[in-house]
DRENSELUM-466681 format. One record per residue: residue number from 1; residue in one letter; chain; y, x, z of N, C-alpha, C in turn. Coordinates in nm, 2 decimals. Example, Ala and Ser with C-alpha at 12.3 -4.5 7.8 and 13.67 -1.06 7.14 Angstrom:
# DRENSELUM-466681
> tigu,nugu,lumdo,n.y,n.x,n.z,ca.y,ca.x,ca.z,c.y,c.x,c.z
> 1,A,A,-0.57,1.32,0.78,-0.45,1.23,0.78,-0.33,1.32,0.78
> 2,S,A,-0.22,1.28,0.71,-0.11,1.37,0.71,0.00,1.29,0.79
This chain:
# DRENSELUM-466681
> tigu,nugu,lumdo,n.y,n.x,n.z,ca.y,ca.x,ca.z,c.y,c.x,c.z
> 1,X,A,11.37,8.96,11.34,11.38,9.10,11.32,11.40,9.13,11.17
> 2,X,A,11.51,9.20,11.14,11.47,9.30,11.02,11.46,9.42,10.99
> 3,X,A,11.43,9.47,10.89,11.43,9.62,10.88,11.49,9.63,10.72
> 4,X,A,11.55,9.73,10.75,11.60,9.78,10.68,11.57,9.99,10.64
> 5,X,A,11.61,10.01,10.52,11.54,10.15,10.48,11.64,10.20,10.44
> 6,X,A,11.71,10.36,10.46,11.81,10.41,10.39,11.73,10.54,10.30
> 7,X,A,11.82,10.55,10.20,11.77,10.68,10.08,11.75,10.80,10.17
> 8,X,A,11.81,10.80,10.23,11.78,10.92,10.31,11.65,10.97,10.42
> 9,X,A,11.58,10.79,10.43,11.42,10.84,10.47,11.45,10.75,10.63
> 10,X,A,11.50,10.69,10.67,11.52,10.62,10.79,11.48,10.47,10.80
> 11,X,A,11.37,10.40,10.89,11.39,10.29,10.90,11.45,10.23,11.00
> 12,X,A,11.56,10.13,11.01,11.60,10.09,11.13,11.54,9.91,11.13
> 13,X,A,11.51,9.94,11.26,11.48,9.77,11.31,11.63,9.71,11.37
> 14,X,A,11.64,9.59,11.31,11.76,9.51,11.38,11.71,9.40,11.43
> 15,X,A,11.77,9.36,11.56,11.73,9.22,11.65,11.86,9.14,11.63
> 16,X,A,11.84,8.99,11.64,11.94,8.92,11.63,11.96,8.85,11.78
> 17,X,A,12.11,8.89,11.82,12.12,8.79,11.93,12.20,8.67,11.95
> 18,X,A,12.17,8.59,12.01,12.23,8.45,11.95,12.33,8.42,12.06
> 19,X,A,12.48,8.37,12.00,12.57,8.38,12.07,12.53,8.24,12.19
> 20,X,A,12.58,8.25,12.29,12.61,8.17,12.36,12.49,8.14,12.49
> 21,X,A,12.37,8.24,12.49,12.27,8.26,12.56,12.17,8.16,12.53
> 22,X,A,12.04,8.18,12.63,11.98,8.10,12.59,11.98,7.98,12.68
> 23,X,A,12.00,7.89,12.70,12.05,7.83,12.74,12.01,7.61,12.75
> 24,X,A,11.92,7.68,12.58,11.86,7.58,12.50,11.93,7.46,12.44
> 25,X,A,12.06,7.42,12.48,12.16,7.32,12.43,12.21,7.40,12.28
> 26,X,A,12.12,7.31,12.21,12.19,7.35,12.06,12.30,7.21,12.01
> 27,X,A,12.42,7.25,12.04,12.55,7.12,12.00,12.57,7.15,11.88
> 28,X,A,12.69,7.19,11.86,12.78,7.23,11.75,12.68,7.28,11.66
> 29,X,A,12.63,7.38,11.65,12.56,7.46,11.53,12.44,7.46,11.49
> 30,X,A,12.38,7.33,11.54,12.23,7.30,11.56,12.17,7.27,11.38
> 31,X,A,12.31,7.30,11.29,12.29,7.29,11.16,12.28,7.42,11.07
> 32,X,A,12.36,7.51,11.17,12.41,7.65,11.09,12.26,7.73,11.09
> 33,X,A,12.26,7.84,10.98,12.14,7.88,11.00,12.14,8.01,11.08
> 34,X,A,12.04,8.02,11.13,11.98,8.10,11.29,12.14,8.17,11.27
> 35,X,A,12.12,8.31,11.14,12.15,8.42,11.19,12.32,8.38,11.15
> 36,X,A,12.38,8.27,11.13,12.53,8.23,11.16,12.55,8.19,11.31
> 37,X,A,12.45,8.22,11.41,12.46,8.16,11.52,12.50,8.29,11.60
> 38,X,A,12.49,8.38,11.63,12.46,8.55,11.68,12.54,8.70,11.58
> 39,X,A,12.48,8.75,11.59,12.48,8.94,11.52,12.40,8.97,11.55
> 40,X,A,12.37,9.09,11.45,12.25,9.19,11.46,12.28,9.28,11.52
> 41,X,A,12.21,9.34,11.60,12.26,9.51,11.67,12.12,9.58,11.65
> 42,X,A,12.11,9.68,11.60,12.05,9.81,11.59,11.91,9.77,11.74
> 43,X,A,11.85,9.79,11.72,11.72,9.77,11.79,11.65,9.97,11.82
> 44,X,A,11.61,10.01,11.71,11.53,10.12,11.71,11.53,10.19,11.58
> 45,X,A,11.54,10.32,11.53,11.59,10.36,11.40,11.41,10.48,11.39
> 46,X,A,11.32,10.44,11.31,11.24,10.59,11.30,11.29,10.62,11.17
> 47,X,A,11.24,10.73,11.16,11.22,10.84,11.04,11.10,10.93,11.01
> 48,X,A,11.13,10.90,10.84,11.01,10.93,10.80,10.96,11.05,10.79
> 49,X,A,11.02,11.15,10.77,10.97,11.26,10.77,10.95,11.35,10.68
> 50,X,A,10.98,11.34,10.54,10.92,11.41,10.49,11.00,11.48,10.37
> 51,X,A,11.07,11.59,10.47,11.12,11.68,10.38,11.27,11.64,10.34
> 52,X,A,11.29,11.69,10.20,11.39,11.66,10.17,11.36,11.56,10.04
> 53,X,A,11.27,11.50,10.05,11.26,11.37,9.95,11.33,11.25,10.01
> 54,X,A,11.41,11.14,9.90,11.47,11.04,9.92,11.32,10.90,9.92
> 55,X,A,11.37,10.81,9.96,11.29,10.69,9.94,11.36,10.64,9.83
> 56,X,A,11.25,10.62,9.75,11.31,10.52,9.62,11.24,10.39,9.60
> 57,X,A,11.17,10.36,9.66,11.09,10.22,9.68,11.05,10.20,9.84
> 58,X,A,11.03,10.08,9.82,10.92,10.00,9.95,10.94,9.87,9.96
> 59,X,A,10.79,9.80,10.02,10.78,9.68,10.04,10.70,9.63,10.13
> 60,X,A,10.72,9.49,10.19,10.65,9.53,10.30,10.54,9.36,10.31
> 61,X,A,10.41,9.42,10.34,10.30,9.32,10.35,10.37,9.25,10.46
> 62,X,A,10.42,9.14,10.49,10.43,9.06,10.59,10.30,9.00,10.68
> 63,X,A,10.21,8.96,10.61,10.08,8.90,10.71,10.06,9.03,10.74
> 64,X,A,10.02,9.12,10.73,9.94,9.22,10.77,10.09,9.37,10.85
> 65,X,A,10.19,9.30,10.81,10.27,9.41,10.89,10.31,9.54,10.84
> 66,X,A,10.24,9.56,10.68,10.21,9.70,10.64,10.35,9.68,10.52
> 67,X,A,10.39,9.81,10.56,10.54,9.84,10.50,10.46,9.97,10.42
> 68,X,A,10.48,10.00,10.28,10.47,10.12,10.21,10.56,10.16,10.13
> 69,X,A,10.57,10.30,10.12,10.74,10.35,10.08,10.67,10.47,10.01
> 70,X,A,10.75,10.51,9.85,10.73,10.58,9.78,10.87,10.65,9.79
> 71,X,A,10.80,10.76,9.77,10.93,10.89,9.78,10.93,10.94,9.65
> 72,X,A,11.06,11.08,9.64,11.10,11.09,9.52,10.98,11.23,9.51
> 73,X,A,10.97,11.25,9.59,10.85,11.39,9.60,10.73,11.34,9.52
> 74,X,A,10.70,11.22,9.49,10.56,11.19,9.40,10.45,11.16,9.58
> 75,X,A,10.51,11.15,9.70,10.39,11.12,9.83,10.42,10.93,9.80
> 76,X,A,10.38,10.87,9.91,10.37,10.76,9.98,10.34,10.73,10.07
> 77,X,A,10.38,10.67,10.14,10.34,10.60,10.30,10.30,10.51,10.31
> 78,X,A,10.16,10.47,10.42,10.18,10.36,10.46,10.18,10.35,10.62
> 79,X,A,10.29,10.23,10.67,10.32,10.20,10.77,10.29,10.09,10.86
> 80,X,A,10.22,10.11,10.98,10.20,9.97,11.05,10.34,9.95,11.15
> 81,X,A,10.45,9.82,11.10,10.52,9.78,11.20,10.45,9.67,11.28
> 82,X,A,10.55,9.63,11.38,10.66,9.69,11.42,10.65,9.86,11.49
> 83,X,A,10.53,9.91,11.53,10.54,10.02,11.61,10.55,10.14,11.54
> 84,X,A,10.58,10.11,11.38,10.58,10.24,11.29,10.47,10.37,11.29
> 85,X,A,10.35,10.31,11.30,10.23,10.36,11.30,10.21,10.45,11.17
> 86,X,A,10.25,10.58,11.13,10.20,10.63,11.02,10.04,10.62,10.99
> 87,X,A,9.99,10.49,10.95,9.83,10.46,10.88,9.76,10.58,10.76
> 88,X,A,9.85,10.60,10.65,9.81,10.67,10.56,9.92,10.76,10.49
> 89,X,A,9.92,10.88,10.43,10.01,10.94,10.34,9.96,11.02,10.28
> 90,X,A,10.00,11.00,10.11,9.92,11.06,9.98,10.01,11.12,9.90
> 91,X,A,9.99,11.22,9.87,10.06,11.26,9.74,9.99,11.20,9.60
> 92,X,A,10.06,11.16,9.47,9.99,11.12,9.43,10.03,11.15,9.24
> 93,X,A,10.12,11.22,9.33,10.20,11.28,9.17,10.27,11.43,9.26
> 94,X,A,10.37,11.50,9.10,10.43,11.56,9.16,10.56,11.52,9.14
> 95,X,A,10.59,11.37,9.06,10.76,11.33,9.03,10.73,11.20,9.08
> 96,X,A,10.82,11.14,9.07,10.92,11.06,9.22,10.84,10.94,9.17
> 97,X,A,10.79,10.85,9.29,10.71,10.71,9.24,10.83,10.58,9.22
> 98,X,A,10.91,10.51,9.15,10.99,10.47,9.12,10.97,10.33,9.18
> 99,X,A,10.86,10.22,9.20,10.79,10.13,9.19,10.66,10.12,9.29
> 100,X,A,10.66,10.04,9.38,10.56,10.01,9.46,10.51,9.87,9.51
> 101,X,A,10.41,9.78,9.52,10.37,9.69,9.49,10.24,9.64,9.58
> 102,X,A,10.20,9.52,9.64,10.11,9.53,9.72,10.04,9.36,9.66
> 103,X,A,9.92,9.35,9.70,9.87,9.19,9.63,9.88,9.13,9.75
> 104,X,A,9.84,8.97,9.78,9.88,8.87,9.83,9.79,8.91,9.95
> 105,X,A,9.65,8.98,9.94,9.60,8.96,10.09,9.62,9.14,10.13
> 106,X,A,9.68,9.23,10.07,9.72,9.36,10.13,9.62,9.43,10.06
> 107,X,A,9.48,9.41,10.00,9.41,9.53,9.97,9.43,9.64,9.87
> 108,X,A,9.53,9.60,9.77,9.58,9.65,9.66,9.67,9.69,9.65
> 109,X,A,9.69,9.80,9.64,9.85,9.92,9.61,9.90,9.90,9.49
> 110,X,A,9.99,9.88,9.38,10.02,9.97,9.30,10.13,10.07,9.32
> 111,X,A,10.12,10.15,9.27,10.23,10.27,9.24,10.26,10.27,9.05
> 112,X,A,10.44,10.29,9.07,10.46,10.31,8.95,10.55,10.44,8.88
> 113,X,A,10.50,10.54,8.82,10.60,10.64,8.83,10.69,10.64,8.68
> 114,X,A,10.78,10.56,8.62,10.88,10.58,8.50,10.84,10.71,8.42
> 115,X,A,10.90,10.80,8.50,10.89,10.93,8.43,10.72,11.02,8.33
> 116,X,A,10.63,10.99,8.38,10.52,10.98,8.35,10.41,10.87,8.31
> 117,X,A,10.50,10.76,8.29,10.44,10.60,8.22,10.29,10.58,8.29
> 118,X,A,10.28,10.61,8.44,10.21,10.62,8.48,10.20,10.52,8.58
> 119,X,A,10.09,10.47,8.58,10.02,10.33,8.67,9.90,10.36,8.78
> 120,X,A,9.92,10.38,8.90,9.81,10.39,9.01,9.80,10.26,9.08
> 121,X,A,9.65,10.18,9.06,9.62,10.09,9.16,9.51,10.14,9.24
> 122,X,A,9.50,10.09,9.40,9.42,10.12,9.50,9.42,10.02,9.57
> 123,X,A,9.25,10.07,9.58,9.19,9.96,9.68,9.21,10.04,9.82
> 124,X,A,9.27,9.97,9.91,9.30,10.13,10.01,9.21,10.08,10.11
> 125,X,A,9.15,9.96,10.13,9.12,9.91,10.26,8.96,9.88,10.22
């Protein structure tokens, strides 16, 4: 699976399907990697919601699943995939968070906004 995020506030999930079925005889391409084996097709597209602010950041906690995305509005999100669980959303400014950042076991946010040389870390959990 990946995901992918457009400026415009959309996340889409993509699945990879692997050419030739499953079948389990891997011959020829048992060297290539996965996604030279298949294509991706569009899976499920949500949207975020919020207004007419663009996404200018996001990253996503892999162990823990948690995707958070900073908008140009000064909000942020956080998201539980795959089901796109809206967990949390904060305003935290009123100009656009540029920068977003998570530590190794998820507890720690940062946010970073350029325009106001401003630094937010949170303990969210």
């Amino acid at each position: 699976t990946i995901y992918t995020i457009s400026k415009d506030g959309a996340l889409f999930v993509w699945t990879l399907l692997v050419d030739g079925g499953d079948d389990g005889d891997d011959n020829d391409d048992s060297d290539a990697p996965l996604f030279c084996r298949g294509r991706f097709t569009l899976g499920t597209k949500h949207l975020f919601m919020q207004d007419y602010a663009k996404v200018l950041c996001a990253t996503l906690h892999k162990p823990s699943n948690l995707l958070i995305v900073g908008f140009s509005s000064g909000i942020f999100g956080l998201y539980e995939l795959p089901a796109f669980n809206n967990i949390h959303t904060l305003s935290i400014s009123t100009t656009r968070i540029n920068t977003v950042a998570v530590n190794a076991s998820g507890e720690w946010l940062a946010f970073g906004s350029a325009k106001l040389g401003q630094l937010l870390v949170w303990e969210w959990q």
